[in-house]
N, C-alpha and C positions, 0 to 999 in steps of 0.2 A: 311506495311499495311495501305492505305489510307481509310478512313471511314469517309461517309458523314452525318452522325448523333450526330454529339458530340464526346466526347473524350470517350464514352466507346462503339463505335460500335453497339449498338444495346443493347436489355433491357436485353436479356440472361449474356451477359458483367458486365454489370452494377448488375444483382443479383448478380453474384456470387463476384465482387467486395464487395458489400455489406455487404454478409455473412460471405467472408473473413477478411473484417474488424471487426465484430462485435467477430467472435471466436477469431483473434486475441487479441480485446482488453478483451477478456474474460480471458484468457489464463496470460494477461499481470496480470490484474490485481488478479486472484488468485496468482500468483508468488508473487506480492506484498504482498498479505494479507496472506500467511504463512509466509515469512520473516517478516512483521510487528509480527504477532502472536508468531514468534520463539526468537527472539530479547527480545522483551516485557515481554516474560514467562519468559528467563532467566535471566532477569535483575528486574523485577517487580511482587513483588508478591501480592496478594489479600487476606486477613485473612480470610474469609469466603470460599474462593474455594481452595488456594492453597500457599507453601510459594516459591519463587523464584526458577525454574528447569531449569533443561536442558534437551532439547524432545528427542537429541538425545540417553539420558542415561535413562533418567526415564519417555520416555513417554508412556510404555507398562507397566508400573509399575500400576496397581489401588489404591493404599496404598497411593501415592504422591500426587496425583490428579492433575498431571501434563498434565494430558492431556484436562482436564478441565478448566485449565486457561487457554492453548494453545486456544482452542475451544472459551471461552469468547474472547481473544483479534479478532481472527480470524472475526469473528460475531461485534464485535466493530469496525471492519477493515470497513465492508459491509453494515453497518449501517451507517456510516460517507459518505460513497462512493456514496451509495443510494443519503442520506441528501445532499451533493454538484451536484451531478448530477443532481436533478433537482430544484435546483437555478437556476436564471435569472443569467445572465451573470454581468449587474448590480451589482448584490447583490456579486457575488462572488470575485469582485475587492478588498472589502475589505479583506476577506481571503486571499489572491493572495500578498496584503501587509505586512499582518501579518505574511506571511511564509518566504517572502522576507527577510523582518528586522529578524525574527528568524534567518536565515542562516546566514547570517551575523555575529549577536550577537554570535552561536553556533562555526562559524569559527574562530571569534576572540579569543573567552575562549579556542580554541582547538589552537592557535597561544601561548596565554600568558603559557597557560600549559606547554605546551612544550619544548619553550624559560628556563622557570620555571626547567625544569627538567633537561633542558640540564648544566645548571651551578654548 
């Protein structure tokens, strides 16, 4: 299909391009922000909402308050998401470094560890 208005054929094209990018990254990023949320809850807990769970065992539980701290991390997921999104690109170079060097540093201690264990 040849088309002489650009690479999306016409505006009908281009919306729906659009919309499907935006549900996409919609889509992506709640996956993210329950896995950040479910990781978090069972590894990190909060004295005042809840102490370390796991959603799959006790997240219907109301006694644990497991589903409460799933929900804060979630919302701290969205709130961060928000806050970088609308950064200047500028400004986010620095974040961009700082995750950089983290990964690094995090793949290293996961290198020494291991070496570490394996002896």
């Amino acid at each position: 299909m040849v088309c002489g208005e650009g690479m999306f054929c016409g505006k009908w094209w281009k919306l729906l391009y659009d919309v499907s990018y935006v549900l996409a990254t919609l889509i992506a990023l709640w996956s993210y922000s329950a896995l950040f949320g479910i990781s978090l809850a069972r590894n990190v807990g909060i004295p005042g909402i809840a102490a370390a769970c796991d959603m799959n065992a006790d997240g219907d539980d109301p006694d644990t308050g497991c589903r409460g701290l799933y929900s804060f991390y979630v919302a701290l997921f969205w709130v961060w998401t928000c806050f970088v999104s609308l950064m200047d690109f500028s400004e986010q170079q620095g974040i961009q470094i700082a995750a950089t060097v983290a990964r690094v540093l995090i793949i290293s201690l996961m290198m020494l560890t291991s070496i570490g264990m394996a002896v």
